[in-house]
N, C-alpha and C positions, 0 to 999 in steps of 0.2 A: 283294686281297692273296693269297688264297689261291690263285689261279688263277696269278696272277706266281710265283709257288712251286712249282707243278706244271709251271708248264712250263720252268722253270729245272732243276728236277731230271729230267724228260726229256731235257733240253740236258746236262748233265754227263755222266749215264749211255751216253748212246749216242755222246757224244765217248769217254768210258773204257772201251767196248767197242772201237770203233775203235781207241783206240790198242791195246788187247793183241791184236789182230788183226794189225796193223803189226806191233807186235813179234816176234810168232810168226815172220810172214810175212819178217822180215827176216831172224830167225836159220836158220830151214829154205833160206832163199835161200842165205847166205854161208858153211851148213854151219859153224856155230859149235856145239861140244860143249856147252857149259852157259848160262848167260847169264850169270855172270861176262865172258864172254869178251863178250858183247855189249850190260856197262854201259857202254860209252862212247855207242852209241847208244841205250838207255835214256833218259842224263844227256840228252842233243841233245835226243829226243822230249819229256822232260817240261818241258824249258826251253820249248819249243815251244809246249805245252799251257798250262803257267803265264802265259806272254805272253800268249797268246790268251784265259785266261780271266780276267787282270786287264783286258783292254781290254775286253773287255764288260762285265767286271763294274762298272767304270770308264763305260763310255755308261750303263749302266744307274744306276748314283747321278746321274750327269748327269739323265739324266731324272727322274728321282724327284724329284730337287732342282728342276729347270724344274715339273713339274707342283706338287710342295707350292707352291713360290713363287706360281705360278700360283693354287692355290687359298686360300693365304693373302689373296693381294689381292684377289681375290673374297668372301672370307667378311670381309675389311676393309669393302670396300668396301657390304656389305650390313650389316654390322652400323653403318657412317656411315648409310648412308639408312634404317633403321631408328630409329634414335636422331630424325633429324630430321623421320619422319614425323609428320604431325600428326596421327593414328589412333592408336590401341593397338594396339602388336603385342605375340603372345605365341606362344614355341615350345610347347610340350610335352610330353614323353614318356611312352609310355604302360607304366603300369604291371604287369605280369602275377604272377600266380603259378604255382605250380607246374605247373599242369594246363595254362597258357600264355592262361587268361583275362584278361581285361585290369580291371584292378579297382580299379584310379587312372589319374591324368593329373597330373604333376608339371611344373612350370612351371622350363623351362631355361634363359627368357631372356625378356626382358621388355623395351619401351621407356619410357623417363621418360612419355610421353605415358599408355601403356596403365599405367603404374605410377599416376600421378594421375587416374584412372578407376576405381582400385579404393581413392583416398584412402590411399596407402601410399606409401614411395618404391623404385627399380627393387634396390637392392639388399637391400629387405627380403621381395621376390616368389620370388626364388630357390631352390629347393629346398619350395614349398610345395605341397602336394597338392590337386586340385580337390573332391573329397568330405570328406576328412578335414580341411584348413584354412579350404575356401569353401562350407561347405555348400549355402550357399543358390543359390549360381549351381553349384554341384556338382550337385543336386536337379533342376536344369531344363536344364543344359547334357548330363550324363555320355552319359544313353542314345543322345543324336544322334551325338555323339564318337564313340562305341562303334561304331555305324553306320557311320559316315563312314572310320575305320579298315580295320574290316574289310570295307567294301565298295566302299574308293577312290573315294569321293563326293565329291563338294565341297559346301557347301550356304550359303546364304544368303537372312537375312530379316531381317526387323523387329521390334525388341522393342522393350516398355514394358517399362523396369525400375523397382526401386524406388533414390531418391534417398540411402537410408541403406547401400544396398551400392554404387552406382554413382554416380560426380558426373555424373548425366545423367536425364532422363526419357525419352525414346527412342535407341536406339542399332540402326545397322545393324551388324548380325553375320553374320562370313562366315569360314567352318574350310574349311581345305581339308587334307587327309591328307599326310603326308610318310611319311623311313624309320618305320616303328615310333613313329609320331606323329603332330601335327597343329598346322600354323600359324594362328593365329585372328588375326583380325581386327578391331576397335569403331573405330565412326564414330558420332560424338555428330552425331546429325540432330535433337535436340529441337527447335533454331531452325524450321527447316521444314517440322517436322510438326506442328507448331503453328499456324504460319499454314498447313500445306494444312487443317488440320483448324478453323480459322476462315473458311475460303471455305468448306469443306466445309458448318458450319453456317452458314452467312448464306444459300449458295443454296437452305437449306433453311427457313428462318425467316423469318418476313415484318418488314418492316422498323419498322411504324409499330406492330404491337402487342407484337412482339417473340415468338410465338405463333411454330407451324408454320406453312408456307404450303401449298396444294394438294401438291405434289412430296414435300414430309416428312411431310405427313398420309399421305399414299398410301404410301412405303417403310416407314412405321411399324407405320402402320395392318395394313398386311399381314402382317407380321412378329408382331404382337402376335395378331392373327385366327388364325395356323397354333397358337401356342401354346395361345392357348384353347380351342380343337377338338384339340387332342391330349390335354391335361387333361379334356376335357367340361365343359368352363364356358361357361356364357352370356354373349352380350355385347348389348351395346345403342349402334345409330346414331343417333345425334341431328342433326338439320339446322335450325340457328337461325338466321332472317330478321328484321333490325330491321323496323319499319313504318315508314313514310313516310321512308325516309331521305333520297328526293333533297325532298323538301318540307323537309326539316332543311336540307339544304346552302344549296337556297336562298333561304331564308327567313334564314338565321344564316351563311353563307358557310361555305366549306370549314374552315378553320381551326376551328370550331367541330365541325363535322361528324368529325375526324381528332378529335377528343377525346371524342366521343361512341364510336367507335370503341375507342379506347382503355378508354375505362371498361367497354364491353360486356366486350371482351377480359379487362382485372381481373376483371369479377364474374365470369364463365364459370371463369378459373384457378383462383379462390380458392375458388369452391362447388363445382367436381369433388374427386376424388382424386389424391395425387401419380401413381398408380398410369394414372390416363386420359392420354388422347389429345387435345388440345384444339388447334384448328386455324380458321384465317381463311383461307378459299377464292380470298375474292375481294369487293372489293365489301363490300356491308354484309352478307355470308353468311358466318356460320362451321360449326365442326361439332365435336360430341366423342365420342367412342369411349369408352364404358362401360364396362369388362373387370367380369367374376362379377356381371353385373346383367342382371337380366330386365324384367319390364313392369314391375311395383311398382317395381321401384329405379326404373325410365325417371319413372315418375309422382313417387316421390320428388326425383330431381334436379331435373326439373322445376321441384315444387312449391318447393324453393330457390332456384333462381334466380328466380322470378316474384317471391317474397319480398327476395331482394337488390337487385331491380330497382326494386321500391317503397321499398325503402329509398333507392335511388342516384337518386330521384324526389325523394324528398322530403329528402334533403338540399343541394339547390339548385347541386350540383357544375355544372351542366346550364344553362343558360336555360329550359330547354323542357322538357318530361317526352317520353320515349322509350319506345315499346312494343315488343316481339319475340315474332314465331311460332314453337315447336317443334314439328319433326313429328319422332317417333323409329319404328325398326322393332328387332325382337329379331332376333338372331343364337344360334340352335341351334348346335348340335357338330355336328348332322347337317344343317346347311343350305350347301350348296355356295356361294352368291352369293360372286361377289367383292367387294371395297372399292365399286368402280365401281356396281356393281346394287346393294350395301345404301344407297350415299345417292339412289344416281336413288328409291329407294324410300320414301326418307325424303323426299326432298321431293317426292315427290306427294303423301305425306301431309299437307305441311306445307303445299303450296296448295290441298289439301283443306279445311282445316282455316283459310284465309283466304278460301276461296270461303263457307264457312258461315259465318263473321264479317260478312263482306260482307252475304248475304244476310239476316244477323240484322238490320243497322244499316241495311239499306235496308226492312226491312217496318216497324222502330220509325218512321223519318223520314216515312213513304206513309202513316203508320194515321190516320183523318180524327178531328180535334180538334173536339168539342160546342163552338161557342161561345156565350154567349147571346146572346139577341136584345137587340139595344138599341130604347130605345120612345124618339121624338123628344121631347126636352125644350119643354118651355111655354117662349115668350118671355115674358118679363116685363113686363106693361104702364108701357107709358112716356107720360110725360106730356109732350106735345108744347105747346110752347108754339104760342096763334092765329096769331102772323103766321106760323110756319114753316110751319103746315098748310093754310094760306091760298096760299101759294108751291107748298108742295109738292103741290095739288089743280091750279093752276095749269098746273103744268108736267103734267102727269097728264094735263089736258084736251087739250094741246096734243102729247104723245103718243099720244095714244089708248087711254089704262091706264084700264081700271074700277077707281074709287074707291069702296071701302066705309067705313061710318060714320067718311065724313073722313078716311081715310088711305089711301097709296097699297097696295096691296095685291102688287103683282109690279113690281120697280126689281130687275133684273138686274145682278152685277159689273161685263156688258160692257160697259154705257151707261157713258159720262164721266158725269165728277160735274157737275151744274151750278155754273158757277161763282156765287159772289154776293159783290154789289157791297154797297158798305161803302154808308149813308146809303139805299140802298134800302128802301123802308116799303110792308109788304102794304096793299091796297084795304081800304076800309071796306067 
């Protein structure tokens, strides 16, 4: 506006030169003594001038009028697709004071959508201030604004908000700077930031105990390890191996063996801290991360879970009783190892610690057991009736067996039995 101004008064001024130059130039021409004598061309000139500046001034409302029309239908037309966007939109202007700091954000226009985003409706947003009406998105939103203002940024990210200022749990937001202001942006993405953030944990979770799996042990684990060693806390790696698990499987078949899994997984949960790490690698191997625990704690946890284990024995949950190895290693503030090196470390110890088991229960089963001697029992003297010993000498001679006082003395299993005939009567 102000520049259409300036050059309009340019445009007048040096037409109103020109003409008193013409006029001079007429009357020195026609030698007229006063300008009385040279109002008639005066009148002619100014008719002249008047025309000419109502025709322009005449395109010029023309235009003015084509351009507002112009930008009426445009800020029409943006204020329909606002209305209908399914986002929250919102203008608004920034507030300065005297020294031309900027020390609010007052909201000049709003859409029904961005109006039921902040639980309100669009004509009670009007005229409210971002700090002094919304503190709390005033609190976390002002300094970026401020930024983005003075430094023609645009910016865009991700928020968790809270459900009591926002009808949303995540929302994308994205400000970008206008005149002496800033149009904002919400898009409620809680739908899909929820399922990404349920893939997210499932590829991190193992299925069957519900526990970490290798991948979210490792991102945790690491993340919990830097924290520890910047505090100077100790931690402790634990590496738990059931015993005989594939003799469980198949001896009691798989389904069995997934529950036996399961119960390990509960007692390890329930007897660490919420504060650990507890993880099922693979297999019947899990593992858990200690945070502010050194060797005594390691012996402690331990010493719980062997106790939960006998309990989860002897409450018959099982068919079977189930045993587990733990090897642990400590973790200094000044011990560099990563994740990787503290469990390869923990489970050498922990087949350390199954090699010596082993070899305890192979010298018990090898150690030679005293038996006594047994002393052959006496036969019982039997009283043989004559005809049978008469038969049985009989047969004896005709064997070729030494008979002692009457009876046979060596009649082997392997010989068949004699058979005897019914009515048969020994010799006199």
């Amino acid at each position: 506006m102000f520049d259409r101004l300036a050059l309009r008064t340019a445009f007048w001024g040096t037409l109103a030169l020109l003409s008193a130059l013409t006029i001079l130039v007429s009357a020195g021409s026609l030698a007229v003594p006063n300008f009385v004598a040279a109002a008639p061309y005066l009148s002619a000139l100014s008719l002249i001038m008047a025309v000419t500046g109502w025709r322009l001034l005449h395109q010029e409302l023309l235009r003015r009028l084509q351009t507002d029309a112009t930008l009426e239908g445009r800020v029409r037309r943006l204020q329909d697709a606002m209305q209908a966007s399914m986002d929250g939109m919102f203008l608004l202007r920034a507030v300065r004071d005297r020294q031309g700091e900027i020390i609010d954000f007052e909201i000049t226009d709003a859409n029904a959508r961005g109006a039921a985003l902040l639980y309100r409706k669009a004509g009670d947003l009007m005229g409210l201030r971002l700090r002094r009406d919304l503190p709390i998105m005033g609190s976390l939103l002002f300094d970026r604004y401020v930024e983005a203002v003075t430094f023609l940024t645009p910016m865009a990210e991700d928020l968790r908000v809270d459900r009591r200022v926002v009808q949303a749990s995540w929302i994308r937001h994205q400000a970008a700077p206008t005149t002496d202001g800033i149009a904002v942006t919400l898009h409620d993405i809680s739908t899909p930031k929820r399922e990404e953030l349920r893939l997210r944990k499932a590829s991190l979770t193992d299925d069957l105990t519900r526990l970490h799996n290798r991948r979210g042990f490792m991102a945790l684990a690491e993340q919990q390890l830097r924290v520890a060693r910047r505090h100077g806390k100790d931690a402790v790696v634990m590496y738990v191996d059931m015993n005989g698990f594939k003799e469980l499987n198949d001896s009691y078949g798989h389904a069995v063996g997934d529950k036996a899994l399961k119960e390990v997984a509960r007692l390890l949960r329930n007897t660490v801290r919420d504060c650990d790490v507890v993880a099922r690698l693979g297999g019947d191997e899990f593992t858990v991360l200690a945070l502010d625990a050194d060797g005594m704690g390691a012996r402690v946890i331990q010493k719980r879970i062997e106790e939960q284990l006998t309990l989860l024995n002897a409450s018959g949950v099982l068919p079977t009783t189930i045993g587990i190895t733990i090897g642990h290693t400590r973790v200094r503030p000044s011990d560099p190892a990563s994740i990787c090196e503290l469990l390869q470390r923990a489970d050498q110890l922990l087949y350390a610690r199954k090699r010596r088991r082993a070899v305890t229960l192979a010298a018990a089963v090898n150690k030679p057991v005293r038996t006594p001697r047994r002393t052959p029992r006496q036969m019982p003297a039997v009283s043989i009736p004559p005809e049978v010993a008469a038969v049985a000498m009989a047969a004896a001679r005709n064997l070729g067996t030494p008979v002692t006082n009457g009876l046979v003395t060596a009649l082997t299993p392997s010989l068949p039995p004699m058979p005897m005939e019914r009515g048969v009567t020994s010799p006199a």
